[in-house]
N, CA, C and O atoms as a GROMACS GRO file, in nm:
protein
  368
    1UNK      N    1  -2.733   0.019  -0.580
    1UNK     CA    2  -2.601  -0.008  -0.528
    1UNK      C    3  -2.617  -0.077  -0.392
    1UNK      O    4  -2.688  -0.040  -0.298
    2UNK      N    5  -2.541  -0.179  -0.401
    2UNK     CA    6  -2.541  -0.263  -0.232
    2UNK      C    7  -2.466  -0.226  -0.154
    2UNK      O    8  -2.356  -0.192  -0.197
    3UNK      N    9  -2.487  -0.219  -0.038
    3UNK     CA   10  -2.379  -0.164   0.062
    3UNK      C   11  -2.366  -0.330   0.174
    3UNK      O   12  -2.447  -0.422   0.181
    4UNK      N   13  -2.242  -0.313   0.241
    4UNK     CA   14  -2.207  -0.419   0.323
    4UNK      C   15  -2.164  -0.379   0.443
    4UNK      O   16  -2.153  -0.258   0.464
    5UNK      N   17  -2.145  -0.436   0.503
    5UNK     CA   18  -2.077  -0.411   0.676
    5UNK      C   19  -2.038  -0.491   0.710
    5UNK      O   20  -2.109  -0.585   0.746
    6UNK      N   21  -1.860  -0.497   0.717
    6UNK     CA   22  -1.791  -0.601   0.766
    6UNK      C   23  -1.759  -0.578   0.918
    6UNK      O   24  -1.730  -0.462   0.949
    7UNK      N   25  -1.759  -0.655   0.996
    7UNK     CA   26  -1.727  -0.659   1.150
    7UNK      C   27  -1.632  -0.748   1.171
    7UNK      O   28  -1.637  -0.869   1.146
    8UNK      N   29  -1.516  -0.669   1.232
    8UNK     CA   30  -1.382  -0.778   1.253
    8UNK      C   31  -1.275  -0.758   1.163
    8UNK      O   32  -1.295  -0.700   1.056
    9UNK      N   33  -1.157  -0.802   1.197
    9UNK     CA   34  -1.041  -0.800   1.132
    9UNK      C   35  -0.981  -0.660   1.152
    9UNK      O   36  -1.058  -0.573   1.192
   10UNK      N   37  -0.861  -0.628   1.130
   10UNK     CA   38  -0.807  -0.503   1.151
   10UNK      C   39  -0.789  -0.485   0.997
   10UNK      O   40  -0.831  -0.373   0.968
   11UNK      N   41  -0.744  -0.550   0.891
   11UNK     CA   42  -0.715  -0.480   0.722
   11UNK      C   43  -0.822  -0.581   0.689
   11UNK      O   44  -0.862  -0.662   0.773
   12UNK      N   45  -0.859  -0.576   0.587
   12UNK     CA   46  -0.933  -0.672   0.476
   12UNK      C   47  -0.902  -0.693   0.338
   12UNK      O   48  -0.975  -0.739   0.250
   13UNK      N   49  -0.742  -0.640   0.328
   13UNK     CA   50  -0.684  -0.674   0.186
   13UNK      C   51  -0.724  -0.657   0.062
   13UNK      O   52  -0.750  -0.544   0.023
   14UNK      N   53  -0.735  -0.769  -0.022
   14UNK     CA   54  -0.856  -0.714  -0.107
   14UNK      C   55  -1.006  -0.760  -0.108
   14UNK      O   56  -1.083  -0.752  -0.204
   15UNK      N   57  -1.030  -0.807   0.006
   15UNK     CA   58  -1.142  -0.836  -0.022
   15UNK      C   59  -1.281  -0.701  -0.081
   15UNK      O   60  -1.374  -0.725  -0.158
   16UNK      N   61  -1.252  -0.584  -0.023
   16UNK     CA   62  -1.353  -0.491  -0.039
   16UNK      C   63  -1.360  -0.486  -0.220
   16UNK      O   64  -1.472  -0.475  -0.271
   17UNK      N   65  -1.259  -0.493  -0.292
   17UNK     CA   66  -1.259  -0.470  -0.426
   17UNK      C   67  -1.318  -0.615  -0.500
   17UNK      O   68  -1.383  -0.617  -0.604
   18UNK      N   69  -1.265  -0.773  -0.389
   18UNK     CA   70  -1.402  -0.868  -0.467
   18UNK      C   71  -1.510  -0.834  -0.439
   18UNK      O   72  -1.588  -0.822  -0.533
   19UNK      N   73  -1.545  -0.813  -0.338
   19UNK     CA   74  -1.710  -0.776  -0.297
   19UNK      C   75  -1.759  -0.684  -0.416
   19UNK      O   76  -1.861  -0.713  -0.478
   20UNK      N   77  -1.695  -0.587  -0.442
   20UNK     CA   78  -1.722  -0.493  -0.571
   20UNK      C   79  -1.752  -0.556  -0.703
   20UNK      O   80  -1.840  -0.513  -0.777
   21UNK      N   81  -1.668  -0.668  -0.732
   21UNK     CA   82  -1.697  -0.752  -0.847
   21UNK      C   83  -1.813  -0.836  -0.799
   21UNK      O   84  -1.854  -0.902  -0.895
   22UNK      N   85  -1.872  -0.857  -0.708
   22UNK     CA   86  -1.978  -0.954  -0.714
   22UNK      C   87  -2.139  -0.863  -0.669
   22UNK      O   88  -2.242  -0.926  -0.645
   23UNK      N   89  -2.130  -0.688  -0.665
   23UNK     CA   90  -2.234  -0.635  -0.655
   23UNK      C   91  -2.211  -0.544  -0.532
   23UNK      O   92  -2.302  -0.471  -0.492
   24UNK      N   93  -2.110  -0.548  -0.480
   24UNK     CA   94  -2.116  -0.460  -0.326
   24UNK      C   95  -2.029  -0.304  -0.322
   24UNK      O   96  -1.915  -0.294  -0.274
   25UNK      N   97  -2.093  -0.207  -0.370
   25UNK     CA   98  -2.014  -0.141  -0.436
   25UNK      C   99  -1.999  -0.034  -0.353
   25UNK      O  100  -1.921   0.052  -0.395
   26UNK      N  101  -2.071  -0.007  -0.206
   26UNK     CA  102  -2.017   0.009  -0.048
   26UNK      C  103  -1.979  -0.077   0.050
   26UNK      O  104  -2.052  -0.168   0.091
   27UNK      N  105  -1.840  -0.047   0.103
   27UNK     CA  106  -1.832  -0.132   0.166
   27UNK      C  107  -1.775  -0.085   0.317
   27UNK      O  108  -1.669  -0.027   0.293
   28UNK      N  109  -1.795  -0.085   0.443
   28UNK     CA  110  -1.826  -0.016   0.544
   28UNK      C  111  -1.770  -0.128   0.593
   28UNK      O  112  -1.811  -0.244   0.583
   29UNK      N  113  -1.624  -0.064   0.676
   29UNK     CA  114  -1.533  -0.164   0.812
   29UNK      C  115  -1.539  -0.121   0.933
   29UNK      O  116  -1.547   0.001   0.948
   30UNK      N  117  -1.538  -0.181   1.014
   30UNK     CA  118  -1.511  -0.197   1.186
   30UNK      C  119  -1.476  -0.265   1.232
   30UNK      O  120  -1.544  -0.355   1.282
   31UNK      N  121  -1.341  -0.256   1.240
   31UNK     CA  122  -1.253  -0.309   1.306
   31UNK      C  123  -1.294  -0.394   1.436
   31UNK      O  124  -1.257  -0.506   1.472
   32UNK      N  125  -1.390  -0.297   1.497
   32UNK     CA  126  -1.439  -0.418   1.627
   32UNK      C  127  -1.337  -0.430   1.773
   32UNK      O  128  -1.363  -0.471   1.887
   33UNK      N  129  -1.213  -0.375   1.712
   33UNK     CA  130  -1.085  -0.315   1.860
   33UNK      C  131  -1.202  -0.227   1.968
   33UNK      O  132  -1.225  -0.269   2.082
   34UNK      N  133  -1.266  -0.108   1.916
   34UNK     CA  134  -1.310  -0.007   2.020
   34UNK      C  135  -1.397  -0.073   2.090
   34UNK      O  136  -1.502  -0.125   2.051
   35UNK      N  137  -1.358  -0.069   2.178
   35UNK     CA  138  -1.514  -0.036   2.294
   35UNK      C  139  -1.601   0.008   2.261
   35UNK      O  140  -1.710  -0.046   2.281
   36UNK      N  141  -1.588   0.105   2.208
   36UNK     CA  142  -1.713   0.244   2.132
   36UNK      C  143  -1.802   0.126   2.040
   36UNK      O  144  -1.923   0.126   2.062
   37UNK      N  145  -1.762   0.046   1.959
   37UNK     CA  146  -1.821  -0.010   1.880
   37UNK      C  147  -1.949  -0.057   1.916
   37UNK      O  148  -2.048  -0.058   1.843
   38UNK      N  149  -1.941  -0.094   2.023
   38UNK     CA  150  -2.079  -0.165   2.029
   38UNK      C  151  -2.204  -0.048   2.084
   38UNK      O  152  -2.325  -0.068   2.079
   39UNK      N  153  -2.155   0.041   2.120
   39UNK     CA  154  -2.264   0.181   2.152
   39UNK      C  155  -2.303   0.212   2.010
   39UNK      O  156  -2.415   0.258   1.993
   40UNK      N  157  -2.204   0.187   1.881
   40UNK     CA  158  -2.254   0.290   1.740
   40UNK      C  159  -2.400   0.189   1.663
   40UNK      O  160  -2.437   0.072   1.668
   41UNK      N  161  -2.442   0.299   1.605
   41UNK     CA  162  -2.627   0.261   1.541
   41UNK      C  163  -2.534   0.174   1.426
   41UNK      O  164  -2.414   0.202   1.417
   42UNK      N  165  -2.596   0.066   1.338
   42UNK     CA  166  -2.582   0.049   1.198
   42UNK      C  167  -2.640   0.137   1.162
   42UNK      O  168  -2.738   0.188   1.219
   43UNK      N  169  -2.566   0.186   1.012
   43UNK     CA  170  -2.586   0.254   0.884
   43UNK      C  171  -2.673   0.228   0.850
   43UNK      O  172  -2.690   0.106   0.850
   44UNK      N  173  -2.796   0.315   0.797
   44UNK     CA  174  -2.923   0.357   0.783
   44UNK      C  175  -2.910   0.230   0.619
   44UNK      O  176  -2.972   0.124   0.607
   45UNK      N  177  -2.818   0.287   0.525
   45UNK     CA  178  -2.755   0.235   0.430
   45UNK      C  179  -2.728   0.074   0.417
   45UNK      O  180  -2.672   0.040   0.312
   46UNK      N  181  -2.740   0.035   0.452
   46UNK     CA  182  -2.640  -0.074   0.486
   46UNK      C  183  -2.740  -0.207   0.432
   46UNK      O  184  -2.861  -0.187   0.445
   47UNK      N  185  -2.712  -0.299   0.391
   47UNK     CA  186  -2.807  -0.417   0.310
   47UNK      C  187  -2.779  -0.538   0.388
   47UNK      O  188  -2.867  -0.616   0.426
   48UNK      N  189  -2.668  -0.551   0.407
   48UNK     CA  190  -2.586  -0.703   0.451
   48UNK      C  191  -2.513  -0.672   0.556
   48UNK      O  192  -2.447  -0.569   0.544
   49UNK      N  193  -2.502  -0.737   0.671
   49UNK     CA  194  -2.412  -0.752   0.746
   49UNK      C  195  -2.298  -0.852   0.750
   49UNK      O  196  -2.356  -0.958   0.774
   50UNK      N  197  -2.222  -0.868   0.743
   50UNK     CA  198  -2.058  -0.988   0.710
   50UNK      C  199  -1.952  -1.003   0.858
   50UNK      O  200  -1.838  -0.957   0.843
   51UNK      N  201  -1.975  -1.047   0.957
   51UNK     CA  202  -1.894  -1.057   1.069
   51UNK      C  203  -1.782  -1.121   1.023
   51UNK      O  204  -1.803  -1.176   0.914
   52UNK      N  205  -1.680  -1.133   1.063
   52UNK     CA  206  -1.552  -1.217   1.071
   52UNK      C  207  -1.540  -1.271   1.158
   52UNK      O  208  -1.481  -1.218   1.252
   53UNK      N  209  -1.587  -1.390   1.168
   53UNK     CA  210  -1.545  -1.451   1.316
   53UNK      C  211  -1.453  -1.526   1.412
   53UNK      O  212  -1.471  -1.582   1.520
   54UNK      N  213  -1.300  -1.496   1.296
   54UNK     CA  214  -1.253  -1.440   1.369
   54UNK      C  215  -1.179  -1.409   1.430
   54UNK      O  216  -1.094  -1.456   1.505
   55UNK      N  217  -1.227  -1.283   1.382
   55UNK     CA  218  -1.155  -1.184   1.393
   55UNK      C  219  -1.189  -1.068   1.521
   55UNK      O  220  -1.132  -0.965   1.555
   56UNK      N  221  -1.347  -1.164   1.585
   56UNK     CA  222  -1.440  -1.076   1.680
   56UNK      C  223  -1.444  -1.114   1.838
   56UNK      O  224  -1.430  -1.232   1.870
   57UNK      N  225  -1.463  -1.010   1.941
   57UNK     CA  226  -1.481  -1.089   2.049
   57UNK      C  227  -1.690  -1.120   2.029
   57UNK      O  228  -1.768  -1.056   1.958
   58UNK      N  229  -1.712  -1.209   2.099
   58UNK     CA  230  -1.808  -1.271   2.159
   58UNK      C  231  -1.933  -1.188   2.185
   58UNK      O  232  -2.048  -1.207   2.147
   59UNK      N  233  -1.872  -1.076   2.268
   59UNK     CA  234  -1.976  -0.959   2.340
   59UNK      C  235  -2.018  -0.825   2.206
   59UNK      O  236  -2.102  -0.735   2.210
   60UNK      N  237  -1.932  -0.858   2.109
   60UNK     CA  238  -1.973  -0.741   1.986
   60UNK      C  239  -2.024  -0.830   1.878
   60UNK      O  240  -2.072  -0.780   1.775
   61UNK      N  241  -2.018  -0.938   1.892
   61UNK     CA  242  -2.093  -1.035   1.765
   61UNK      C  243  -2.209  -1.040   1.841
   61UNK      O  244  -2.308  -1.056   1.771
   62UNK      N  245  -2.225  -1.034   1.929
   62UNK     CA  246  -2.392  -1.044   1.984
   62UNK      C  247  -2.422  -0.921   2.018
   62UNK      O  248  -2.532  -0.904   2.070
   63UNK      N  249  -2.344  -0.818   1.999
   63UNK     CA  250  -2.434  -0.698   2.017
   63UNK      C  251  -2.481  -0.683   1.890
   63UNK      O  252  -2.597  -0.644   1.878
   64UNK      N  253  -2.407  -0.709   1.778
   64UNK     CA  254  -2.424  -0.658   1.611
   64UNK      C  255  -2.566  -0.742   1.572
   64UNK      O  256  -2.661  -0.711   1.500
   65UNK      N  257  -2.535  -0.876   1.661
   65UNK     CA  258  -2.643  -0.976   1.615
   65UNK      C  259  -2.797  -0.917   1.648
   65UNK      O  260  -2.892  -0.923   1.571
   66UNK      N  261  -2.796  -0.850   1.802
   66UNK     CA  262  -2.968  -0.785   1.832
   66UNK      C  263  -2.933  -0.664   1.746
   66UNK      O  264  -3.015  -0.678   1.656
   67UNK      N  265  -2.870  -0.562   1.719
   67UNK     CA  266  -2.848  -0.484   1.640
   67UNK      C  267  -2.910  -0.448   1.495
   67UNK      O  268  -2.955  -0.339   1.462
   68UNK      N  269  -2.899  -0.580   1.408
   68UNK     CA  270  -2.921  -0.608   1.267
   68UNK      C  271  -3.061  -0.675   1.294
   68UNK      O  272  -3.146  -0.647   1.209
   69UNK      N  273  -3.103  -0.759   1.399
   69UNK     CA  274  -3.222  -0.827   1.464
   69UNK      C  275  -3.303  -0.672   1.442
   69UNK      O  276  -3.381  -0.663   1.347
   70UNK      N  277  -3.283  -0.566   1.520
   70UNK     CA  278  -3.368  -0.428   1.554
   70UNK      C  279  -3.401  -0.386   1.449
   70UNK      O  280  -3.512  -0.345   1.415
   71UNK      N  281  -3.320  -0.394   1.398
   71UNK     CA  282  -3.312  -0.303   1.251
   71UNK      C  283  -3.339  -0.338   1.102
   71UNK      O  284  -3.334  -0.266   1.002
   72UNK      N  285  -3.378  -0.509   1.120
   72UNK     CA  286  -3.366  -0.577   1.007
   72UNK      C  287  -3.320  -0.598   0.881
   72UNK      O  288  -3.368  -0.594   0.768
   73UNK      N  289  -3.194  -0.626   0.939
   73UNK     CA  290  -3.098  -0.612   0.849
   73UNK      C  291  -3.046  -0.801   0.852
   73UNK      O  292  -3.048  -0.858   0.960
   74UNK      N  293  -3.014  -0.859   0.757
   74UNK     CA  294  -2.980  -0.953   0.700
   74UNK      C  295  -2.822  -0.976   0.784
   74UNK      O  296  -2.737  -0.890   0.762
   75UNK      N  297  -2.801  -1.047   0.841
   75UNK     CA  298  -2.648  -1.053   0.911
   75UNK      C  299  -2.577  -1.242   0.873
   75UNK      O  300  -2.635  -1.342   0.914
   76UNK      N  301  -2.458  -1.244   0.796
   76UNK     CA  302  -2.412  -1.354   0.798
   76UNK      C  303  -2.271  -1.342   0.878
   76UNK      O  304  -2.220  -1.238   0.918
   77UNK      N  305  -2.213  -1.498   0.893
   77UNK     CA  306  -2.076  -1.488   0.922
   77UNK      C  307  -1.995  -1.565   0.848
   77UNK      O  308  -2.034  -1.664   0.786
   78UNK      N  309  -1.861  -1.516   0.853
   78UNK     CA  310  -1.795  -1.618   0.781
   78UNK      C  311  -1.566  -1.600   0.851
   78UNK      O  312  -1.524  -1.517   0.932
   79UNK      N  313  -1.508  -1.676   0.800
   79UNK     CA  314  -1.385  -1.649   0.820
   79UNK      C  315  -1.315  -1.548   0.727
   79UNK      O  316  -1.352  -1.554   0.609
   80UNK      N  317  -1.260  -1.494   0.745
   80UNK     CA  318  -1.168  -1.391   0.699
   80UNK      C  319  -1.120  -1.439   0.514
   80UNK      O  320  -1.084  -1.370   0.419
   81UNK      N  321  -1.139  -1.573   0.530
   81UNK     CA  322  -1.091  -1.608   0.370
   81UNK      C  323  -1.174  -1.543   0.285
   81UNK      O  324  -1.276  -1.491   0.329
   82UNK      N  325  -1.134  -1.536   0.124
   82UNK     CA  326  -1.241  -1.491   0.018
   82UNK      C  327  -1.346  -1.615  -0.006
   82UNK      O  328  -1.463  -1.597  -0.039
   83UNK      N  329  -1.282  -1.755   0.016
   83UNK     CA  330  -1.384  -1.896  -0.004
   83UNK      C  331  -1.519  -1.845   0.088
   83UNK      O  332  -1.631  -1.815   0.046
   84UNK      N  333  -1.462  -1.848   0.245
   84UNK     CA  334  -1.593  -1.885   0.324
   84UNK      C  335  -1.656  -1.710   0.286
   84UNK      O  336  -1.775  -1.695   0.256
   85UNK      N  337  -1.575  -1.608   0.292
   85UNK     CA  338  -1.693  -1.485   0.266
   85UNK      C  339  -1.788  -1.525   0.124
   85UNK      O  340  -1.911  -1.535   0.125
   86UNK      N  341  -1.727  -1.538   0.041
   86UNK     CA  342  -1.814  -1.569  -0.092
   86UNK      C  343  -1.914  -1.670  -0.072
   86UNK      O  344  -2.013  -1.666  -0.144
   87UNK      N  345  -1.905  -1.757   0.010
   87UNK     CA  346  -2.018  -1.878   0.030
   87UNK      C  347  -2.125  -1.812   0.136
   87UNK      O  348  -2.243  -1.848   0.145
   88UNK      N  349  -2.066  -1.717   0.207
   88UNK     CA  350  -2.148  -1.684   0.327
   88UNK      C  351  -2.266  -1.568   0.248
   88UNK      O  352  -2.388  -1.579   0.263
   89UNK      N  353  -2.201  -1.464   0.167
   89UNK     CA  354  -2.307  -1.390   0.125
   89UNK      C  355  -2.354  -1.429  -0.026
   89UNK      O  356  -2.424  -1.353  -0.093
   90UNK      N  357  -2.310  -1.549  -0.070
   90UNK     CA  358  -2.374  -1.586  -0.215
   90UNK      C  359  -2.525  -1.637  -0.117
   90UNK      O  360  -2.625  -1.672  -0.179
   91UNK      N  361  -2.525  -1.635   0.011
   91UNK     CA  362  -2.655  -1.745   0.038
   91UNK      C  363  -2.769  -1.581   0.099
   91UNK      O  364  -2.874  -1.578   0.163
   92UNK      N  365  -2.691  -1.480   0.046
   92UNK     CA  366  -2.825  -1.360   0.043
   92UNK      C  367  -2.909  -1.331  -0.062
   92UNK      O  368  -2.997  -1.246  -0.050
   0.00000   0.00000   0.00000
């Protein structure tokens, strides 16, 4: 089972249920509003990273970025649409 981590946006509509049709059958949001956010570890779990950009400030896309860097984790970005997300993680 794949797990994902979206960063950004406050709802994500349906996207969590396409991601499900194309293999992502966790799917893990953060909103990216808190402050707190950028102190929390990524999910031990976690396969893909998916930013929204945006939907993000500047200072939490580059914390997520050394973050997924530490931890080696795979990190793409894309816009909030289902087009650019589907193009962004078809290229994992």
């Amino acid at each position: 089972m794949r797990s994902l981590l979206i960063v950004g946006a406050d709802h994500l509509g349906t996207i969590p249920s396409k991601l499900g049709k194309v293999g992502y059958k966790r799917v893990v949001h953060l909103s990216g509003r808190k402050v707190q956010m950028v102190k929390r570890k990524i999910p031990d779990h976690i396969d893909l990273i998916l930013v929204l950009t945006d939907y993000i400030n500047h200072n939490l896309s580059a914390v997520i970025k050394q973050k997924a860097k530490e931890q080696e984790i795979p990190i793409r970005y894309a816009k909030r649409s289902w087009s650019s997300i589907h193009q962004a993680i078809a290229a994992e």
